[in-house]
The first five atom37 places (N, CA, C, CB, O) and aatype in JSON, in Angstrom:
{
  "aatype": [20, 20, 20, 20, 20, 20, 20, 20, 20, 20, 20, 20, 20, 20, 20, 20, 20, 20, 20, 20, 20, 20, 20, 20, 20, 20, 20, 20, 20, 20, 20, 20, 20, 20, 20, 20, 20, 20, 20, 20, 20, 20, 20, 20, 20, 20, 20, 20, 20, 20, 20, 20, 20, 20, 20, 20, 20, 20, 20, 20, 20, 20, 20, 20, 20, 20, 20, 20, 20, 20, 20, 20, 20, 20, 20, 20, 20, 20, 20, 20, 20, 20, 20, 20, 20],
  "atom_mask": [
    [1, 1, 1, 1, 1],
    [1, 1, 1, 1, 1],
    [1, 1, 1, 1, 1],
    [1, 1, 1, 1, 1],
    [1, 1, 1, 1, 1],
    [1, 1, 1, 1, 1],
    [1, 1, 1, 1, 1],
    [1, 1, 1, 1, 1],
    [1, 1, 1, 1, 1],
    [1, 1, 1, 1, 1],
    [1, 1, 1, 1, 1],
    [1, 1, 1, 1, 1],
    [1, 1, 1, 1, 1],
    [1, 1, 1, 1, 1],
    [1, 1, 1, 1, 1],
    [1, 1, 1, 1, 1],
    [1, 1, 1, 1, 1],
    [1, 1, 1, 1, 1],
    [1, 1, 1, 1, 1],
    [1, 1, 1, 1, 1],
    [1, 1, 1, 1, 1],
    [1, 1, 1, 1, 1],
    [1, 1, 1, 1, 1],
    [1, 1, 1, 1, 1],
    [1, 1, 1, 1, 1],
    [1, 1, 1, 1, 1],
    [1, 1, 1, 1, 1],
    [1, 1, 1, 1, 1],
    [1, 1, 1, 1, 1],
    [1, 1, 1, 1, 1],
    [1, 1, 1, 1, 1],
    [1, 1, 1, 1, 1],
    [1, 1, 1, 1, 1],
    [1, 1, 1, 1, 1],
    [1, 1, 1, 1, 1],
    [1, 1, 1, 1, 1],
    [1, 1, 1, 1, 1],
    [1, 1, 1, 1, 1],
    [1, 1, 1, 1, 1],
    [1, 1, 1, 1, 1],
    [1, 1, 1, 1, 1],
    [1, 1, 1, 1, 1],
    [1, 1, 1, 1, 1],
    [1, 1, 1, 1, 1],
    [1, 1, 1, 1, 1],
    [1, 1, 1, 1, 1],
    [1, 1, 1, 1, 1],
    [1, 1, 1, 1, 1],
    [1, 1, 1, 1, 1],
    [1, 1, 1, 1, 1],
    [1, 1, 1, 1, 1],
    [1, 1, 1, 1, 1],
    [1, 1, 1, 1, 1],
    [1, 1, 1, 1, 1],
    [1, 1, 1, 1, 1],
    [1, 1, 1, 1, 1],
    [1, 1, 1, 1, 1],
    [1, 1, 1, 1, 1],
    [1, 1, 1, 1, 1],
    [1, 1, 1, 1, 1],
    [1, 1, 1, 1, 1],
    [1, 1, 1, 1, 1],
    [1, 1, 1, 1, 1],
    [1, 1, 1, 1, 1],
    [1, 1, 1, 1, 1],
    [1, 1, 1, 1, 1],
    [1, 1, 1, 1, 1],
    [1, 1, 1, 1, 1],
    [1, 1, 1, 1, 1],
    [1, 1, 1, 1, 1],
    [1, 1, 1, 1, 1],
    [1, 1, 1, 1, 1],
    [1, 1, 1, 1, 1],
    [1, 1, 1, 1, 1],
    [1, 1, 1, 1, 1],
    [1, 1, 1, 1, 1],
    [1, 1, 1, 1, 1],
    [1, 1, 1, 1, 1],
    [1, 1, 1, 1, 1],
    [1, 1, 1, 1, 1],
    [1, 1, 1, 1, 1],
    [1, 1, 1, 1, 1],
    [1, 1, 1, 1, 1],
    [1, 1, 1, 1, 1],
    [1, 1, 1, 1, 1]
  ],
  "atom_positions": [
    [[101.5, 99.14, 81.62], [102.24, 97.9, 81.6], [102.14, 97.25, 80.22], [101.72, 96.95, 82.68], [103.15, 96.92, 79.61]],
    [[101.01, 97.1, 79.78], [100.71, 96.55, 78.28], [101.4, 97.52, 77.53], [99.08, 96.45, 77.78], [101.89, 96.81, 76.65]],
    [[101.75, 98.62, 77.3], [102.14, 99.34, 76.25], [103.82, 98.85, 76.37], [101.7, 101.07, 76.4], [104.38, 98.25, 75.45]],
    [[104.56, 99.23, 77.77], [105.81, 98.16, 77.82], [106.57, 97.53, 77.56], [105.93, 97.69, 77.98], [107.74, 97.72, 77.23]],
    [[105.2, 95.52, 77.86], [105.66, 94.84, 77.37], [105.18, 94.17, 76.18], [105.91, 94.36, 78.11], [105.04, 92.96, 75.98]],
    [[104.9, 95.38, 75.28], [104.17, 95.62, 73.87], [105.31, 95.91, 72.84], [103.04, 96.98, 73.9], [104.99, 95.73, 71.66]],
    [[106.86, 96.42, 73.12], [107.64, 97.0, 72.52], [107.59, 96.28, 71.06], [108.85, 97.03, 73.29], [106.91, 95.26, 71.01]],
    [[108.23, 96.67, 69.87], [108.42, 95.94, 68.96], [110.18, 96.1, 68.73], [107.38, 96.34, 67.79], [110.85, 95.31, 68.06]],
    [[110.59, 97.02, 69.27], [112.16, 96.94, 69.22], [113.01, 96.92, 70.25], [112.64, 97.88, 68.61], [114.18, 97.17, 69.97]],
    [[112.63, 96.59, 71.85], [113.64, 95.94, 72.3], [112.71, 94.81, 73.08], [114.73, 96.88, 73.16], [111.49, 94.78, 73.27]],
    [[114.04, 93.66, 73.54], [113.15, 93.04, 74.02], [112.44, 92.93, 75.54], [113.54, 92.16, 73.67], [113.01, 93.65, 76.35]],
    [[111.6, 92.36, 75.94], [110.66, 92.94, 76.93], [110.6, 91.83, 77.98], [109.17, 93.34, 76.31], [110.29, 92.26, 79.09]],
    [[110.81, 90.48, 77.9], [110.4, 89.28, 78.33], [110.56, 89.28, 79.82], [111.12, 88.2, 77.66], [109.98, 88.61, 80.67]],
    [[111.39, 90.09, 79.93], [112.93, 89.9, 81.51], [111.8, 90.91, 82.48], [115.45, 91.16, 81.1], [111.82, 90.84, 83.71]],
    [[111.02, 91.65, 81.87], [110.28, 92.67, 82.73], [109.09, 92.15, 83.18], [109.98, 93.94, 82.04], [108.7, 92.54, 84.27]],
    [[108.22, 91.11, 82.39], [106.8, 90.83, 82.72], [107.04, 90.16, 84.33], [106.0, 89.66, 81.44], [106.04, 90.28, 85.02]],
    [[108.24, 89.48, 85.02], [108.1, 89.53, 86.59], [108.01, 90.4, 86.97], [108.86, 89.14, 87.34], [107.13, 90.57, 87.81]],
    [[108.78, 91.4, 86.63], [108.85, 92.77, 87.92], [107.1, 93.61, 87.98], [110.42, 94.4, 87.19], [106.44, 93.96, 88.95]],
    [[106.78, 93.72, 86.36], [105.33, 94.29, 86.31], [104.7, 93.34, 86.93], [104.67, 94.58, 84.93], [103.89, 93.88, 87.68]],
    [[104.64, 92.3, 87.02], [103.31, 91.71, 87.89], [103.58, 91.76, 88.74], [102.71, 90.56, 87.87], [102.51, 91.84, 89.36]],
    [[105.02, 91.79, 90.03], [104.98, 92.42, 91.28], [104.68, 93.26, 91.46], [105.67, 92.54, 91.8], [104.16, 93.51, 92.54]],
    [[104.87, 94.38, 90.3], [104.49, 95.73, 90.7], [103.24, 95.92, 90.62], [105.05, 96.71, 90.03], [102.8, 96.8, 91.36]],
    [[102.46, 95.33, 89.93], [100.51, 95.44, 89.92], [100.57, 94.81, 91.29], [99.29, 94.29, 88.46], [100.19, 95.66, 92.1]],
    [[100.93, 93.5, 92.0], [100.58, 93.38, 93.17], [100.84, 94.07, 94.26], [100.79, 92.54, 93.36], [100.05, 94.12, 95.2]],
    [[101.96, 94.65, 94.23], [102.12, 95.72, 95.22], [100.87, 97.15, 95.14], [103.77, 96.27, 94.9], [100.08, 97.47, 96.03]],
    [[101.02, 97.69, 94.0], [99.91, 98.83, 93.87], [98.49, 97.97, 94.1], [99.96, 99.68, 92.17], [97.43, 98.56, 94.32]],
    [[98.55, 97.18, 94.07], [97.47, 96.83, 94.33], [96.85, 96.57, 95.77], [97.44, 95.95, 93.66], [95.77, 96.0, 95.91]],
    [[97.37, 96.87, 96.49], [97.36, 96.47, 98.2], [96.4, 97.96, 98.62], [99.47, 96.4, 99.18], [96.62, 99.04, 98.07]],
    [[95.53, 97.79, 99.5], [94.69, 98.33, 99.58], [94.97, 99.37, 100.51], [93.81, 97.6, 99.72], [95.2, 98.81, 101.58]],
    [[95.08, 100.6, 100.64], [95.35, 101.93, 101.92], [94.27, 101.99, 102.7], [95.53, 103.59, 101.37], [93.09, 101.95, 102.35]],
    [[94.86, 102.11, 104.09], [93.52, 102.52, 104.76], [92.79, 103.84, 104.45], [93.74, 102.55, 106.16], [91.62, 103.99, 104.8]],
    [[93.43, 104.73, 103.86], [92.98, 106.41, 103.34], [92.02, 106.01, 102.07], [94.6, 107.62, 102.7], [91.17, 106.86, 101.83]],
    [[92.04, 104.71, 101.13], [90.91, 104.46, 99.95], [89.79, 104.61, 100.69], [90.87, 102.99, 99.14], [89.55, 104.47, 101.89]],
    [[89.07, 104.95, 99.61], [87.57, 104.71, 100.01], [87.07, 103.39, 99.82], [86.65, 105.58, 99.25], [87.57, 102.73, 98.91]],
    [[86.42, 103.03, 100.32], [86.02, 101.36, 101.01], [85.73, 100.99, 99.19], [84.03, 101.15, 102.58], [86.0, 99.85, 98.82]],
    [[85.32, 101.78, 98.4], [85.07, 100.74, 97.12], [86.19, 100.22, 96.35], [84.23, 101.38, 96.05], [86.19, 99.17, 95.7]],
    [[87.67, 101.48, 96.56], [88.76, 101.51, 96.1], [89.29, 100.03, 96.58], [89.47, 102.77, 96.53], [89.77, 99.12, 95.9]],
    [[89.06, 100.11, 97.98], [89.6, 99.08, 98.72], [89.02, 97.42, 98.18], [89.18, 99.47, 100.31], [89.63, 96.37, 98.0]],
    [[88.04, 97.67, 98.08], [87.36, 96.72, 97.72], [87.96, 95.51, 96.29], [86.11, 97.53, 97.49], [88.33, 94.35, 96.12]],
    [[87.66, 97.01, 95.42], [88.88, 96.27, 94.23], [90.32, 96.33, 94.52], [88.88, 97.02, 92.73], [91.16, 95.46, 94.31]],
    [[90.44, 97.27, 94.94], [92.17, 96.71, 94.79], [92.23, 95.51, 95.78], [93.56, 98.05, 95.35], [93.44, 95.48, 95.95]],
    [[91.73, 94.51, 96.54], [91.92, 93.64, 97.05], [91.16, 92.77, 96.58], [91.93, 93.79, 98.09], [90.85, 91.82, 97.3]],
    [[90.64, 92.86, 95.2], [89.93, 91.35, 94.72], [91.26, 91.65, 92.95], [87.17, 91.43, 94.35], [91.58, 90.72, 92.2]],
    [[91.68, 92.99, 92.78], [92.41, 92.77, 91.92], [94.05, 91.97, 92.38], [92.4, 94.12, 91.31], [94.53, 91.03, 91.74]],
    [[94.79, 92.67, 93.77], [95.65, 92.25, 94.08], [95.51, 90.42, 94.46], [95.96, 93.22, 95.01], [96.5, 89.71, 94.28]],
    [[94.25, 89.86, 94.96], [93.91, 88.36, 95.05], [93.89, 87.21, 93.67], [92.46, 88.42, 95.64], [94.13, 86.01, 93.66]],
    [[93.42, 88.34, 92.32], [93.57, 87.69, 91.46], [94.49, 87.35, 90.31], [92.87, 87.86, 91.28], [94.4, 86.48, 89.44]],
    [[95.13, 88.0, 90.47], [96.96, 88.77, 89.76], [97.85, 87.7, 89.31], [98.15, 89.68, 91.14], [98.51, 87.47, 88.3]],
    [[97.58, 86.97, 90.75], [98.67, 85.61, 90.63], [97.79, 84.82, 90.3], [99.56, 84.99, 91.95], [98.59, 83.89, 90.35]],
    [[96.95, 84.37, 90.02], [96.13, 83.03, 89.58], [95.95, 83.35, 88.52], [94.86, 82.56, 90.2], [96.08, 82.34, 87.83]],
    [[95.58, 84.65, 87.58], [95.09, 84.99, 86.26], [96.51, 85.07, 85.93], [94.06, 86.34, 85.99], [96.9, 84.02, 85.44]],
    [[97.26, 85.83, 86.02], [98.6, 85.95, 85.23], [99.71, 84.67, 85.71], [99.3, 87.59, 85.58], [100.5, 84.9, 86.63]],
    [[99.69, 83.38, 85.03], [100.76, 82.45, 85.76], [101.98, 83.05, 84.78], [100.43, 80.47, 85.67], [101.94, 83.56, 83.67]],
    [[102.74, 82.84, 85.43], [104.42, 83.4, 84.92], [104.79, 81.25, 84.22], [106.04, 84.32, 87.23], [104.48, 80.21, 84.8]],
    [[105.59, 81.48, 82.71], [106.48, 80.6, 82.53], [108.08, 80.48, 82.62], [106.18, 80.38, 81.63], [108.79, 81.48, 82.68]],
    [[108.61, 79.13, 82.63], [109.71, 78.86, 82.6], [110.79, 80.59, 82.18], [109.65, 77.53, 81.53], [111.64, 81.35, 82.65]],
    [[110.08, 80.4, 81.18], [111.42, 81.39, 80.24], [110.61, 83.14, 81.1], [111.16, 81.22, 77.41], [111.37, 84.11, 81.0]],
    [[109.9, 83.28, 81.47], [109.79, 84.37, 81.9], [110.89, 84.13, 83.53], [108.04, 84.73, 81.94], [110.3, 84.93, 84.26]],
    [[111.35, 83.89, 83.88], [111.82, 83.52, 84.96], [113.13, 83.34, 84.29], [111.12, 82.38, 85.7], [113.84, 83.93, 85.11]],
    [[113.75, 83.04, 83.58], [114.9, 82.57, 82.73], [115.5, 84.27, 82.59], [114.34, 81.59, 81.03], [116.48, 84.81, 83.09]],
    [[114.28, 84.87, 81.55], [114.84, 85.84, 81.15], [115.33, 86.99, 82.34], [113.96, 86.26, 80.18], [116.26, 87.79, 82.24]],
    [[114.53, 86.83, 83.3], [114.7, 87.79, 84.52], [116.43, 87.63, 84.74], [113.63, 87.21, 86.08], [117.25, 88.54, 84.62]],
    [[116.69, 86.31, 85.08], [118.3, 85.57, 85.63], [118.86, 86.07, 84.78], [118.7, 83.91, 85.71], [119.85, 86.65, 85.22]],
    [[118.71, 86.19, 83.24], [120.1, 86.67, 82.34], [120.25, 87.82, 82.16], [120.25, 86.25, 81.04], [121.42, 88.18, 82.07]],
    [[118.73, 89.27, 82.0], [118.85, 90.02, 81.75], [119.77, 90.91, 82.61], [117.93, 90.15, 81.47], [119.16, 91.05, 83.67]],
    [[121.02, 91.64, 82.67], [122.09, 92.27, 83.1], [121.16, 93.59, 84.34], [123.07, 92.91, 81.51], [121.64, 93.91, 85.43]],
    [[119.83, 94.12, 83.78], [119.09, 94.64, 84.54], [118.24, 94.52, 85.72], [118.71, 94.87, 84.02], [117.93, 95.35, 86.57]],
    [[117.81, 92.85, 85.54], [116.67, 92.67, 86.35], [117.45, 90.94, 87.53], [114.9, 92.36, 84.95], [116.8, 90.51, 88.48]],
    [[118.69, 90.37, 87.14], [119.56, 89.53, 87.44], [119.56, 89.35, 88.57], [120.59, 89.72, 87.09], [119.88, 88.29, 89.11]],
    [[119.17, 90.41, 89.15], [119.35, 90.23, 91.3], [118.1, 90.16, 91.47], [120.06, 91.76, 92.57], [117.89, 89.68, 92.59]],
    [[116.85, 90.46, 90.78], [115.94, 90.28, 91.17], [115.72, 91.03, 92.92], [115.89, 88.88, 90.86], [115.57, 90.43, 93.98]],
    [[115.75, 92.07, 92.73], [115.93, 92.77, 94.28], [113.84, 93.11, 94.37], [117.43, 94.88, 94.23], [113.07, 93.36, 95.3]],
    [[113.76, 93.03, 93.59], [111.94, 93.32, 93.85], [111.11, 92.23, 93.65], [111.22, 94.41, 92.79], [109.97, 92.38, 93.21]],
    [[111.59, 91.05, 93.96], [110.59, 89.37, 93.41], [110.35, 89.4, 94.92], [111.62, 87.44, 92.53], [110.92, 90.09, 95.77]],
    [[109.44, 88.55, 95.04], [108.37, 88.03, 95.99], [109.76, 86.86, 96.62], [106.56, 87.2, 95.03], [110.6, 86.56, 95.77]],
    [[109.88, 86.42, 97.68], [110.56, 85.41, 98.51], [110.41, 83.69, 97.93], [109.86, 85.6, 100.07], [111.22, 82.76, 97.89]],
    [[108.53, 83.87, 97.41], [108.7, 82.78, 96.71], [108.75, 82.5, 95.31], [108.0, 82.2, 97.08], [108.35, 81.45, 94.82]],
    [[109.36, 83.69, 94.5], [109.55, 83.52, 93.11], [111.36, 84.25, 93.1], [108.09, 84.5, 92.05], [111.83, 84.98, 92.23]],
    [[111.98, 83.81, 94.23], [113.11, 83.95, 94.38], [114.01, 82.83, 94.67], [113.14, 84.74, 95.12], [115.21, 82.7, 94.45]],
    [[112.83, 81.76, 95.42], [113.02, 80.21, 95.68], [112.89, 79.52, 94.61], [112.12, 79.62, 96.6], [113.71, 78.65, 94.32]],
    [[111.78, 79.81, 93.82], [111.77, 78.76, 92.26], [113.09, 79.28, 91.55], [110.14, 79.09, 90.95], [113.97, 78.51, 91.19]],
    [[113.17, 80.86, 91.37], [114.1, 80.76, 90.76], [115.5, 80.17, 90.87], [114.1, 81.59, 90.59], [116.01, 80.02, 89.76]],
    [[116.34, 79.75, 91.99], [116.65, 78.79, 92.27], [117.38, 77.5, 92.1], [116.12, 78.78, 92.35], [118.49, 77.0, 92.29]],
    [[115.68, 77.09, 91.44], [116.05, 75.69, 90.91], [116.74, 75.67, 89.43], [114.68, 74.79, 90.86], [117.28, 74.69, 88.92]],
    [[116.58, 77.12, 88.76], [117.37, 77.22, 87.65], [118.87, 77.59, 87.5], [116.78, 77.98, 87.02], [119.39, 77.62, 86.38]]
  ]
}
């Protein structure tokens, strides 16, 4: 994900929503992990959204970019804020 939205020649802004859904999704714990797997991926998937807060313009860029515009993979409630823009 860091290498990504690391680019130096195109721009990247419109993607940092979809990657942090997508760390929260991989991050959801299988019952087939082994209990330590489980362990972190459910203190990493708990902390995702409180450590990474999303701004204005990350949410902006999602709505304009021609790729990411429908937002078909956002969370219900980062489909409601978006919204208000």
């Amino acid at each position: 994900v860091t290498e990504l939205l690391s680019s130096e020649n195109t721009p990247t802004i419109h993607l940092v929503l979809l990657f942090k859904h997508r760390l929260i999704n991989l991050s959801k714990p299988n019952e087939n992990d082994p209990e330590s797997l489980q362990k972190f991926k459910k203190y990493f998937e708990d902390q995702i959204p409180t450590y990474w807060e999303l701004d204005d313009v990350h949410y902006i860029a999602a709505i304009l970019h021609p790729n990411t515009k429908h937002l078909q993979k956002c969370s219900i409630k980062d489909k409601k804020k978006l919204m208000i823009y």
